[in-house]
C-alpha positions in Angstrom: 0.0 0.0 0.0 1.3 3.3 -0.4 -0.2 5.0 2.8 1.1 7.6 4.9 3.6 6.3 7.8 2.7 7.6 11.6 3.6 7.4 14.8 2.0 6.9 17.8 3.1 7.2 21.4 2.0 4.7 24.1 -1.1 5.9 25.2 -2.3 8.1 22.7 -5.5 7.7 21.3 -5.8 7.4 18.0 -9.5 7.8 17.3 -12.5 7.0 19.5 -15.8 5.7 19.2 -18.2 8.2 17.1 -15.7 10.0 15.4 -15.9 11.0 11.9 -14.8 8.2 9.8 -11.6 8.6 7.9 -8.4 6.5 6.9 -8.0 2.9 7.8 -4.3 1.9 9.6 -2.1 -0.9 9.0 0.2 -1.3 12.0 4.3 -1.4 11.1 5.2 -1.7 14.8 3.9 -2.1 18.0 0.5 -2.7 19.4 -3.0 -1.2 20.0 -6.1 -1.6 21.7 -9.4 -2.0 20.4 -12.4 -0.9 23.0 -15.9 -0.6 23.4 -18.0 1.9 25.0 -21.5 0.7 25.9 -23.7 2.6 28.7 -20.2 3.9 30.9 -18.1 0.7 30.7 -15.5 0.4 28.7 -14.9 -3.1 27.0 -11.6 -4.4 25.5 -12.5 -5.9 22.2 -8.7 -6.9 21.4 -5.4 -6.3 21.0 -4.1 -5.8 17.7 -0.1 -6.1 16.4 2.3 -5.5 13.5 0.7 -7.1 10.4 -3.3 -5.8 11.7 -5.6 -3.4 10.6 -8.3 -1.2 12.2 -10.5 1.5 11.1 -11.7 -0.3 7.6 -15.3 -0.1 8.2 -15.3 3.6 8.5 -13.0 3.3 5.7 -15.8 1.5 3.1 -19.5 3.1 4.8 -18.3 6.3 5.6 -20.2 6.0 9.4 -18.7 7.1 12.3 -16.1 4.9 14.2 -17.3 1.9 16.1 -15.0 1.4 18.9 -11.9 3.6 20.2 -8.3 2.3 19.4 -5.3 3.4 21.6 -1.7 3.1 21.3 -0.6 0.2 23.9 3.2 0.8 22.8 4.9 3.3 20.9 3.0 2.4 17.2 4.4 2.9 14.0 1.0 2.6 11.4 0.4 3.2 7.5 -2.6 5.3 7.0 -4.4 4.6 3.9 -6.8 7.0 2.4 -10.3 5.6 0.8 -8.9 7.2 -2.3 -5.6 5.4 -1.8 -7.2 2.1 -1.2 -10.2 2.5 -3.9 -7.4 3.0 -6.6 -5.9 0.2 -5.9 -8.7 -1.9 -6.6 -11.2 -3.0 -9.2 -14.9 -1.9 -8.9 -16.1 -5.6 -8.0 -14.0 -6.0 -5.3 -14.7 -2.5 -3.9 -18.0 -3.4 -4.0 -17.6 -6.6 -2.2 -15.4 -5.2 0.5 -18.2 -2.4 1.1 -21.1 -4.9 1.4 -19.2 -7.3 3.7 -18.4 -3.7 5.9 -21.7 -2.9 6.6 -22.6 -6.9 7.7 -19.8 -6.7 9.8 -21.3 -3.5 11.3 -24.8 -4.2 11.3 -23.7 -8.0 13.4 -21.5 -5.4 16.0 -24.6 -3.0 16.0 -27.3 -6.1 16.9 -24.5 -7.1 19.9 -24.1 -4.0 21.0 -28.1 -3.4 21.6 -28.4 -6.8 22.8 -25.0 -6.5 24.9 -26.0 -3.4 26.8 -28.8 -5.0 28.6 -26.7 -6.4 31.4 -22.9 -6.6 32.5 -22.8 -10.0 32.0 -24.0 -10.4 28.9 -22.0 -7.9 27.6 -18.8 -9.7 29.2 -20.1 -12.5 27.3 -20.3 -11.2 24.1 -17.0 -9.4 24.1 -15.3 -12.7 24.9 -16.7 -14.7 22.5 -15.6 -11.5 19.8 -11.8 -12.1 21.6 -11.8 -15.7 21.4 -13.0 -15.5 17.9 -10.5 -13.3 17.1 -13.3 -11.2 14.8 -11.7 -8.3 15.2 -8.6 -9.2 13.7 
C-alpha cells in the first residue's frame, strides 16, 4: 500500500468511538487496543499487532467509528486513504469489500443493543468477539 507512515506514542489515542470516519491503519510496529463503550463501561475488544488493521469499516461506509483504538506501545501505522485504497482496486472487489463492511457492522450493531442489557452479557459477548479473534 502506499499509505502515509505515523507514529503513535503509548497511550495516545488514535480515534475514539463516534468520530468521523476517515483512513484505515495498517500497524508497522507495535501494538494497540481495540475498545468498546457501551452505557459507561469500557470493553476491551482486542489487541491488535504488526501485520493488523483497524478502522476499515469507516474506511468503506463512511459512518462514524465503532470502537476507540489506543496506542498500547509506541506504534508505527500506515494510514491509507479511501482514495488510496479504492485505486488500488477493481470496482467488483470494492463493492464486495463495502457490502461485507456494513454486515460486519450491522452484526456489531445487533450485539451491541443486545449487549447493553446487562454486564454479563456484555462480558459474554466481548469474549466470545476475543476468542474468535473477529476483530482481527
Amino acid at each position: 500500500m502506499n499509505g502515509i507512515a505515523k507514529h503513535f506514542s503509548a497511550g495516545d489515542v488514535i480515534f475514539r468511538q463516534g468520530d468521523a470516519a476517515g483512513d484505515m491503519y495498517l500497524i508497522r510496529r507495535g501494538r494497540v487496543a481495540v475498545s468498546l463503550l457501551d452505557g459507561g463501561v469500557s470493553t476491551n475488544l482486542a489487541t491488535l499487532k504488526a501485520g493488523d488493521f483497524f478502522g476499515e469499516m469507516s474506511l468503506f461506509d463512511g459512518k462514524p467509528r465503532s470502537a476507540t483504538v489506543t496506542a498500547l506501545e509506541d506504534v508505527g501505522v500506515e494510514a491509507i486513504s479511501r482514495e488510496n485504497l479504492s485505486s488500488q482496486v477493481d470496482t467488483t472487489v470494492w463493492d464486495l469489500l463495502v457490502r461485507m463492511s456494513g454486515r460486519i457492522r450491522a452484526a456489531d450493531d445487533s450485539l451491541g443493543e443486545h449487549s447493553s442489557a446487562d454486564a454479563s452479557r456484555r462480558d459474554a459477548l466481548s469474549n466470545i468477539a476475543i476468542r474468535r479473534n473477529l476483530y482481527y
